[in-house]
PyMOL commands that place a pseudoatom at each C-alpha (Angstrom):
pseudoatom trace, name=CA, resn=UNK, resi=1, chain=A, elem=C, hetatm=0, pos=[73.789, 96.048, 154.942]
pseudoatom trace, name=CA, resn=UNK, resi=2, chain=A, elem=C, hetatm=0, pos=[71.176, 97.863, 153.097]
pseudoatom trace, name=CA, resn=UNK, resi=3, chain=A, elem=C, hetatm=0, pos=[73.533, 101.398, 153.459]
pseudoatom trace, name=CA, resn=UNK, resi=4, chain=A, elem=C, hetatm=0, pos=[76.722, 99.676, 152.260]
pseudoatom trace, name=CA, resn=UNK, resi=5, chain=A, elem=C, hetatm=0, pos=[74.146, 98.134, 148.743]
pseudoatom trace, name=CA, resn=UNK, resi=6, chain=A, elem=C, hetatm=0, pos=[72.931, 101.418, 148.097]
pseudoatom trace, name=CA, resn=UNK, resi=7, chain=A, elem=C, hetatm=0, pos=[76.779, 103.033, 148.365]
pseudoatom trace, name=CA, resn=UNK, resi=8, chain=A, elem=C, hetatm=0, pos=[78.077, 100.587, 146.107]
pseudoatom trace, name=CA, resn=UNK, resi=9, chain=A, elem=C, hetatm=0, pos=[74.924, 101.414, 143.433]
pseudoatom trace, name=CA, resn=UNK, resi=10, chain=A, elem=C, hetatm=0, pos=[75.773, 105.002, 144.032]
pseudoatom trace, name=CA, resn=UNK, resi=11, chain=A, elem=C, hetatm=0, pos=[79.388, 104.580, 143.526]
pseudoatom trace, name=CA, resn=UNK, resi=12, chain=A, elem=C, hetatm=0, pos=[78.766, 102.032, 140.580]
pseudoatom trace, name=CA, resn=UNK, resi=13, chain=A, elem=C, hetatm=0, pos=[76.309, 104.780, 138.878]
pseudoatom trace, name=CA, resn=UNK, resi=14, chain=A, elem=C, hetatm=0, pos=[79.007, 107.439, 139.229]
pseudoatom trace, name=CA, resn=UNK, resi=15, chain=A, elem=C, hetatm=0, pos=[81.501, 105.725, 137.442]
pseudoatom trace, name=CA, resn=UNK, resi=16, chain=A, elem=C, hetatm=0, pos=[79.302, 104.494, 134.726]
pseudoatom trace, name=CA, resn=UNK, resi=17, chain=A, elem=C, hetatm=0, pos=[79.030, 108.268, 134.390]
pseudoatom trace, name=CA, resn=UNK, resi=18, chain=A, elem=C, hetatm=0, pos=[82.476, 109.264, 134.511]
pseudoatom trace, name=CA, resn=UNK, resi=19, chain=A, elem=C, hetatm=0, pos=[83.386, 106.329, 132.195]
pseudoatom trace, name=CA, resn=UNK, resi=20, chain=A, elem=C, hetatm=0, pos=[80.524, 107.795, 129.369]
pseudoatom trace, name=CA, resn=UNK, resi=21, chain=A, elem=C, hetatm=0, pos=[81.613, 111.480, 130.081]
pseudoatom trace, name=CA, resn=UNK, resi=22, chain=A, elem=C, hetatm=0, pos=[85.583, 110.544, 129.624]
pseudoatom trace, name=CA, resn=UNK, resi=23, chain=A, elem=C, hetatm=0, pos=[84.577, 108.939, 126.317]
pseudoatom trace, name=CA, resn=UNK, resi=24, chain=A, elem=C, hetatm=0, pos=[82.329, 112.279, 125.093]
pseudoatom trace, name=CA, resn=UNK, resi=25, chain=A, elem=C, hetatm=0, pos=[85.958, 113.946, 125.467]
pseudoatom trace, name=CA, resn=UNK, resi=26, chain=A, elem=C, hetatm=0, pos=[88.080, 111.519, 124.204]
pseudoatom trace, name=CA, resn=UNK, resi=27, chain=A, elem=C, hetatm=0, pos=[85.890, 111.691, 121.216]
pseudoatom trace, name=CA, resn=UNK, resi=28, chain=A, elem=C, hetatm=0, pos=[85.534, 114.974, 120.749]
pseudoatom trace, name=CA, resn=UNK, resi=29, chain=A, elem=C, hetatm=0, pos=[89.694, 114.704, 121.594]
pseudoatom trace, name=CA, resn=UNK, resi=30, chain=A, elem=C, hetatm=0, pos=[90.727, 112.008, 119.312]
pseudoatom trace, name=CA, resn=UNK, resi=31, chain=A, elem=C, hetatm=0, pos=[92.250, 112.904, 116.010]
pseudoatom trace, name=CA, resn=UNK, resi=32, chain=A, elem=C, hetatm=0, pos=[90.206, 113.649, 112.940]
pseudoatom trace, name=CA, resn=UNK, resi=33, chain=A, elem=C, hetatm=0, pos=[90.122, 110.995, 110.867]
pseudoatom trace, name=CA, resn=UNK, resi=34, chain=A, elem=C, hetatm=0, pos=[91.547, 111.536, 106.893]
pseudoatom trace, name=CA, resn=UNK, resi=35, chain=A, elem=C, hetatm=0, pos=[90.478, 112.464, 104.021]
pseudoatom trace, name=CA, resn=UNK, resi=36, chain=A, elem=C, hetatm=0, pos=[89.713, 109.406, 102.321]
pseudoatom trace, name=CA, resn=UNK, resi=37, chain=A, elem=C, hetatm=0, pos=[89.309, 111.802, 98.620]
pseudoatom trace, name=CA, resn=UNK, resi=38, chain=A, elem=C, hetatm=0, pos=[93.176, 111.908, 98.200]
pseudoatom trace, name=CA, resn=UNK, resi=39, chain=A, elem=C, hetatm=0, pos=[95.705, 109.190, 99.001]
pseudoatom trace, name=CA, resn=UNK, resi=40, chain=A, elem=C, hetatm=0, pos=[98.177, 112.198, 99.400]
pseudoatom trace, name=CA, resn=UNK, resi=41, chain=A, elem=C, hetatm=0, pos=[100.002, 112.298, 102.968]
pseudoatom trace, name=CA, resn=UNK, resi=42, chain=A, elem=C, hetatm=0, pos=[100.685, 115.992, 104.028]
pseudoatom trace, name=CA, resn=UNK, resi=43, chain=A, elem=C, hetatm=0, pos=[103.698, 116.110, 107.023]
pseudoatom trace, name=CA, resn=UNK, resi=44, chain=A, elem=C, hetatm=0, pos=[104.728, 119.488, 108.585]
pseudoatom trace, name=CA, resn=UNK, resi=45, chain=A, elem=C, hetatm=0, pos=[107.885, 119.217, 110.173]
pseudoatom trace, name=CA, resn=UNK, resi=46, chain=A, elem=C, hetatm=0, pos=[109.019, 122.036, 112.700]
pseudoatom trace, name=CA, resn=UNK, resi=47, chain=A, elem=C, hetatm=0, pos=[112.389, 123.316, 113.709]
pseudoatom trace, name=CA, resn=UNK, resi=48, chain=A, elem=C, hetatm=0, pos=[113.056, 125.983, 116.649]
pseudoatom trace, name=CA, resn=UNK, resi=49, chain=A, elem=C, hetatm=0, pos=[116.706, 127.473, 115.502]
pseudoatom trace, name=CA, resn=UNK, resi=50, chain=A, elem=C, hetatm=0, pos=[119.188, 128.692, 118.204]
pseudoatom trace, name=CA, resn=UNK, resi=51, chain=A, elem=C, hetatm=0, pos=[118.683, 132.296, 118.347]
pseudoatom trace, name=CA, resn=UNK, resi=52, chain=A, elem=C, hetatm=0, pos=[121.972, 133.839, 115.736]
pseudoatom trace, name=CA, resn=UNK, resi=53, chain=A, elem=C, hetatm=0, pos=[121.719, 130.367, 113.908]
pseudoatom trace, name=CA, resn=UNK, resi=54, chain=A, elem=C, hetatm=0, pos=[118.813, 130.804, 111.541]
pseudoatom trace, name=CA, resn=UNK, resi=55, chain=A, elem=C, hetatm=0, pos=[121.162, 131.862, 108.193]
pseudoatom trace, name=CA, resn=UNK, resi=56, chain=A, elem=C, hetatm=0, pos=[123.434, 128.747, 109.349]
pseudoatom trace, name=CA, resn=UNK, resi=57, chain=A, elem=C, hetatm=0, pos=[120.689, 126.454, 109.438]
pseudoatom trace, name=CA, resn=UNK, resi=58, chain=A, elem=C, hetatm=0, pos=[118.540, 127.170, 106.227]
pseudoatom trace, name=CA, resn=UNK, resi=59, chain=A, elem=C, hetatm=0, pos=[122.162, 127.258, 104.277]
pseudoatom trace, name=CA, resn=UNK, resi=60, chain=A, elem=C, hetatm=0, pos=[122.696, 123.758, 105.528]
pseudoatom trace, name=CA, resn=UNK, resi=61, chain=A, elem=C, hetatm=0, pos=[119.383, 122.844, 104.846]
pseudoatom trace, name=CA, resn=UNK, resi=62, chain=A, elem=C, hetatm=0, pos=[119.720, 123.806, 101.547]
pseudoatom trace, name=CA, resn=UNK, resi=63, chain=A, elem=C, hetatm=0, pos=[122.416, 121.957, 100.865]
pseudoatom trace, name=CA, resn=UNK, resi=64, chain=A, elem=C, hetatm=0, pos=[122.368, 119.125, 102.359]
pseudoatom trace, name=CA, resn=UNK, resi=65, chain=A, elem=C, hetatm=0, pos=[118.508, 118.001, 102.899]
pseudoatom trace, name=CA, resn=UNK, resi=66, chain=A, elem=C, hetatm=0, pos=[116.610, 119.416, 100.233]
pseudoatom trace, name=CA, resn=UNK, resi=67, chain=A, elem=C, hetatm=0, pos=[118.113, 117.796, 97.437]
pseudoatom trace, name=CA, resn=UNK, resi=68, chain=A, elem=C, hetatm=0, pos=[117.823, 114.338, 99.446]
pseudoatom trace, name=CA, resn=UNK, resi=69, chain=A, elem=C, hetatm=0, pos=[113.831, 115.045, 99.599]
pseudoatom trace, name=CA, resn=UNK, resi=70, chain=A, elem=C, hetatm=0, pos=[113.687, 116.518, 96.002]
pseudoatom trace, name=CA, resn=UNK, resi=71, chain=A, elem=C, hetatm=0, pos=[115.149, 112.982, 95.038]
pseudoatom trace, name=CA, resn=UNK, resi=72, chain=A, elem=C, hetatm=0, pos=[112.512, 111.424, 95.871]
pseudoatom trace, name=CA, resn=UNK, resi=73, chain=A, elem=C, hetatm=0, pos=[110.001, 112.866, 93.850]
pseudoatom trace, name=CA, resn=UNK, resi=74, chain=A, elem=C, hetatm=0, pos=[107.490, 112.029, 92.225]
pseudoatom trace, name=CA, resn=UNK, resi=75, chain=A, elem=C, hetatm=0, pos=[107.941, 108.324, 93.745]
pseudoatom trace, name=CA, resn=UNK, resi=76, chain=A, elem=C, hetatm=0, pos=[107.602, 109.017, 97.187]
pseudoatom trace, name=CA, resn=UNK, resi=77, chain=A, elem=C, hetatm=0, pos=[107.295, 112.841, 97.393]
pseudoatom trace, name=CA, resn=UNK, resi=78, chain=A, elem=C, hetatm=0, pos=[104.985, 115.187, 95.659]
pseudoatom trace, name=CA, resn=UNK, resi=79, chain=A, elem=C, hetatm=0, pos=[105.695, 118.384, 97.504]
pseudoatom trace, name=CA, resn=UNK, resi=80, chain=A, elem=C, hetatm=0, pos=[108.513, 120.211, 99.747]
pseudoatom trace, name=CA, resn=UNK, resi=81, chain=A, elem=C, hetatm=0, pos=[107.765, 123.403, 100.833]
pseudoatom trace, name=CA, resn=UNK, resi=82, chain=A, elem=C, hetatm=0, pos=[109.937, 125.397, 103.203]
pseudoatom trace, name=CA, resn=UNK, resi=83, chain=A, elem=C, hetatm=0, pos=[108.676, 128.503, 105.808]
pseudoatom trace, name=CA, resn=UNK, resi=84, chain=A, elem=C, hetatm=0, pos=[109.807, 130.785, 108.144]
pseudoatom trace, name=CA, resn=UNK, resi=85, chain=A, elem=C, hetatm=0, pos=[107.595, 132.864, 110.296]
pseudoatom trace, name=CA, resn=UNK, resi=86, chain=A, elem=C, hetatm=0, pos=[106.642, 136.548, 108.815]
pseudoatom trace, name=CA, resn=UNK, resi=87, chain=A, elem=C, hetatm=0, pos=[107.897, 138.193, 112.539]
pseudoatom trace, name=CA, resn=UNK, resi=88, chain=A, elem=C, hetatm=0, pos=[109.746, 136.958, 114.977]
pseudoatom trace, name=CA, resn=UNK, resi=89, chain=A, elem=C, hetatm=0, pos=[107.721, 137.889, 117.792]
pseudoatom trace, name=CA, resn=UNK, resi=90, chain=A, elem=C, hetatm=0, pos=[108.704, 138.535, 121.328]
pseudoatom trace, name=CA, resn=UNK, resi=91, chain=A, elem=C, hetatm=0, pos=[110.873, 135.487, 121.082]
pseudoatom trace, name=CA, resn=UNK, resi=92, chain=A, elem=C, hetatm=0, pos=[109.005, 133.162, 122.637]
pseudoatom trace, name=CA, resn=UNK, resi=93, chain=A, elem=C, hetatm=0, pos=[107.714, 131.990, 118.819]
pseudoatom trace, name=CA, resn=UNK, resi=94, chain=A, elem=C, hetatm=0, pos=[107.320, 128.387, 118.860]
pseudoatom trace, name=CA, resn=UNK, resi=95, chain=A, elem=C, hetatm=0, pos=[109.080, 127.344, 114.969]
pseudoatom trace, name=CA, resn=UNK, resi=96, chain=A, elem=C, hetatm=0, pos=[111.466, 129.579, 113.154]
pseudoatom trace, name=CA, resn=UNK, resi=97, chain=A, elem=C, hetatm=0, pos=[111.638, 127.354, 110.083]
pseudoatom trace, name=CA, resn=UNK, resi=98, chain=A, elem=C, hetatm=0, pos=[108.964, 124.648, 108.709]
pseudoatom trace, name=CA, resn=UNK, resi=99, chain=A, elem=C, hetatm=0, pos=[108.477, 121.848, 105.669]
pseudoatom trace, name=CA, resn=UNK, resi=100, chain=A, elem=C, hetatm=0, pos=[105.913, 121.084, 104.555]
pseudoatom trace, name=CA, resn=UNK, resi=101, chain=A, elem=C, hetatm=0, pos=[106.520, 117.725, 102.655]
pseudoatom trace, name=CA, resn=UNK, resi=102, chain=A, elem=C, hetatm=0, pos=[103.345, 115.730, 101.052]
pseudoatom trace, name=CA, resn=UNK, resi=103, chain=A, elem=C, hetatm=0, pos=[104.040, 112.210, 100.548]
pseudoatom trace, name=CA, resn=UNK, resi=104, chain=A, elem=C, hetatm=0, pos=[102.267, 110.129, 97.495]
pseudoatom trace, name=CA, resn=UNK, resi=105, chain=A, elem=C, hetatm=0, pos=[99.706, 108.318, 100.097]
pseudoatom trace, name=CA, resn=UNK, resi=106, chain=A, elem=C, hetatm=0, pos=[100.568, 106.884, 103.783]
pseudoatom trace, name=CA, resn=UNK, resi=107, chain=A, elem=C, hetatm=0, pos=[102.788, 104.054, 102.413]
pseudoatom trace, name=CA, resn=UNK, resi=108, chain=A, elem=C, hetatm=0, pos=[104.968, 106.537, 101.269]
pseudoatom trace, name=CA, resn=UNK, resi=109, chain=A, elem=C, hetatm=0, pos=[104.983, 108.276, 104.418]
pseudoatom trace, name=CA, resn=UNK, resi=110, chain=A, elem=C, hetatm=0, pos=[105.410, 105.667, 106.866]
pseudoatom trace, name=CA, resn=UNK, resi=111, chain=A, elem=C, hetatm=0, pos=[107.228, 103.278, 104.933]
pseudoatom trace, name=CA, resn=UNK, resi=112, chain=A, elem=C, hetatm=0, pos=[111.280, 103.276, 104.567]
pseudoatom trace, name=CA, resn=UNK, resi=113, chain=A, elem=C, hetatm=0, pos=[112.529, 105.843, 102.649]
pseudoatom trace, name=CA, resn=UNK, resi=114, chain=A, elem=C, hetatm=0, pos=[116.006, 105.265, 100.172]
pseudoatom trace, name=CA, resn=UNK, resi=115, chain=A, elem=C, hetatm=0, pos=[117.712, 108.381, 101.755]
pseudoatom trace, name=CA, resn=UNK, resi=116, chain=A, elem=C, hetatm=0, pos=[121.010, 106.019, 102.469]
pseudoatom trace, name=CA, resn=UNK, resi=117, chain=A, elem=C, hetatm=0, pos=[120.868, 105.646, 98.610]
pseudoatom trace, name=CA, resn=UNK, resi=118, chain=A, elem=C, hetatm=0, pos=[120.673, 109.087, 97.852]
pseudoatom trace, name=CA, resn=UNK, resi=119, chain=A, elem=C, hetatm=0, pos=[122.913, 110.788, 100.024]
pseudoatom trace, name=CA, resn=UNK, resi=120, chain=A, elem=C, hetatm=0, pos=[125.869, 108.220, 98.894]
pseudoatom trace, name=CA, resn=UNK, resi=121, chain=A, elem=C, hetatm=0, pos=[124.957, 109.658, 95.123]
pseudoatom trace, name=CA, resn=UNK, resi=122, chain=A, elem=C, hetatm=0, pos=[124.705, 112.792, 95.805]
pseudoatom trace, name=CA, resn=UNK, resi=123, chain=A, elem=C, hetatm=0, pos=[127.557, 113.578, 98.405]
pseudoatom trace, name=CA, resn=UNK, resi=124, chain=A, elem=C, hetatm=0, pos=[130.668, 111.862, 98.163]
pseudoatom trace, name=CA, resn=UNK, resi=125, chain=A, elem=C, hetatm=0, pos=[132.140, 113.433, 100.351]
pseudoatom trace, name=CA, resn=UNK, resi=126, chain=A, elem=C, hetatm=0, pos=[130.532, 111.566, 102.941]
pseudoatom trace, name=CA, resn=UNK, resi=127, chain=A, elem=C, hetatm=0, pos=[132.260, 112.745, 106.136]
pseudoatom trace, name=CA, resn=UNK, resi=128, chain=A, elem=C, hetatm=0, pos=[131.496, 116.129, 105.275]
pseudoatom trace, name=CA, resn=UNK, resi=129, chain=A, elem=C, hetatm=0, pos=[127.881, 115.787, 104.875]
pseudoatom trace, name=CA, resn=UNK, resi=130, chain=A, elem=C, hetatm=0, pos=[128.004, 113.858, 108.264]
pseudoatom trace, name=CA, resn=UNK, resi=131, chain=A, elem=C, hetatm=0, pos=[129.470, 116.256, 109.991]
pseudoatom trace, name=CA, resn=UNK, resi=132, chain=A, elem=C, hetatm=0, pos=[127.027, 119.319, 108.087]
pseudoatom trace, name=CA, resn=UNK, resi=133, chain=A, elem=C, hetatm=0, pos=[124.331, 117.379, 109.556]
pseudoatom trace, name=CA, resn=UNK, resi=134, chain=A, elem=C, hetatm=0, pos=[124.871, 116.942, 112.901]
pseudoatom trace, name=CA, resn=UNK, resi=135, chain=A, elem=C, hetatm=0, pos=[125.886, 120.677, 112.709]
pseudoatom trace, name=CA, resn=UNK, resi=136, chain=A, elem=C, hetatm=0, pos=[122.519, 121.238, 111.672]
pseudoatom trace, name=CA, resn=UNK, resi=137, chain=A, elem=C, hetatm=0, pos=[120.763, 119.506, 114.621]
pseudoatom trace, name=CA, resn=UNK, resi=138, chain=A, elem=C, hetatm=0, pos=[123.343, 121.105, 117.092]
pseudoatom trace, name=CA, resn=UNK, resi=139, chain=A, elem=C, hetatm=0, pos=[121.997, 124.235, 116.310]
pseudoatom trace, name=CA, resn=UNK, resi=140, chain=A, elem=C, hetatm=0, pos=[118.307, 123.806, 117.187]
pseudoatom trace, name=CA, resn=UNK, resi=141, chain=A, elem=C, hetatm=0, pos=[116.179, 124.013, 120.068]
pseudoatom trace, name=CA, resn=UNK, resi=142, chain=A, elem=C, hetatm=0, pos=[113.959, 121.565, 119.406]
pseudoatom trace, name=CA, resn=UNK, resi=143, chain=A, elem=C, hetatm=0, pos=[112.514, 119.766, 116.259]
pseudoatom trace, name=CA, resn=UNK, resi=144, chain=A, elem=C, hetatm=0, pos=[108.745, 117.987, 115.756]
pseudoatom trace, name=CA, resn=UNK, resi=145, chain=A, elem=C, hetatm=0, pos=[106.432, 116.022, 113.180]
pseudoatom trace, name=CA, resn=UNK, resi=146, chain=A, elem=C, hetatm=0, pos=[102.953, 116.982, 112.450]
pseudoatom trace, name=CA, resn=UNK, resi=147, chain=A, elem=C, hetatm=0, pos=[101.606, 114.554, 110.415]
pseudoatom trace, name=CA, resn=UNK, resi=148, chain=A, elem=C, hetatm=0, pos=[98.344, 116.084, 109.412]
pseudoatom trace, name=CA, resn=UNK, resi=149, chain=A, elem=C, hetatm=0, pos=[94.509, 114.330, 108.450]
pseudoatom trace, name=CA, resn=UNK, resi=150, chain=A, elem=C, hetatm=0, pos=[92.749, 116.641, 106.614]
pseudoatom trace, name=CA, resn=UNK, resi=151, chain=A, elem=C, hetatm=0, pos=[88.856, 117.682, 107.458]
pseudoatom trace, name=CA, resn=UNK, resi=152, chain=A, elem=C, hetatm=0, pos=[86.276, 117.539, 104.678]
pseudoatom trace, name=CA, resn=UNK, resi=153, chain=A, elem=C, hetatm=0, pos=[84.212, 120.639, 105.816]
pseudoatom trace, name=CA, resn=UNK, resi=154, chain=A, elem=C, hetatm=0, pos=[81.642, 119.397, 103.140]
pseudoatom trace, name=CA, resn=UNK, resi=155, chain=A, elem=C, hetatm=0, pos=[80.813, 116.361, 104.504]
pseudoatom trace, name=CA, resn=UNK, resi=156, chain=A, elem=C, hetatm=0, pos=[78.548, 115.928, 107.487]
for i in range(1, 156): cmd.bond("trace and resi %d" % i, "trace and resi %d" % (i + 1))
show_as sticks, trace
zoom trace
């Protein structure tokens, strides 16, 4: 009886320890809180273009989804800025186009946008756009959303 006690205490111990060790990583793990100095929202979005496809897709981008995000500044959007990597690499490169887009705080980030509005204004030829944008999605590899907190290296 006395062997079986102590096991139990032993095992007990161990996971108390494991349970405070896994919660040192997840801290150190979680994601950095923001920047409380500017209600500004900073989102980099990430597109991996079908190799032969990269003129294709910025042209449609161009065209078709800039002007929907320049719309909605200075109400929603302060900032759009568009990248593509200096080298290509050996082709394994993880992006091959980027936007940066900062929104006015996280409201304005999270909360639902008027694009509907917009694209009926500025594209009546709806079916056209429709199909330009699915066009545009075809021809990628994969697409993400980095919404980003910013670090205050000032602050300790």
């Amino acid at each position: 009886m006395m062997r079986v006690t102590r096991t139990f205490a032993l095992l007990a111990l161990t996971a108390a320890t494991l349970v405070d060790a896994t919660a040192v990583v997840w801290a150190r793990q979680a994601p950095a809180t923001q920047n409380t100095a500017s209600a500004e929202r900073t989102v980099w979005y990430f597109y991996r273009v079908k190799w032969g496809y990269q003129d294709e897709f910025v042209d449609l981008f161009r065209r078709n989804h800039y002007p929907v995000l320049k719309a909605q500044m200075p109400a929603r959007v302060t900032s759009v800025r568009t990248f593509v990597p200096t080298y290509h690499g050996d082709g394994r490169s993880d992006w091959t186009f980027a936007v940066a887009i900062t929104y006015r705080d996280t409201a304005a980030m999270t909360g639902p946008s008027n694009d509907a509005e917009i694209v009926k204004k500025l594209y009546p030829d709806q079916a056209k756009f429709r199909k330009e944008e699915q066009r545009r999605f075809e021809i990628l590899d994969a697409h993400w959303d980095v919404p980003l907190n910013e670090l205050d290296m000032t602050v300790r």
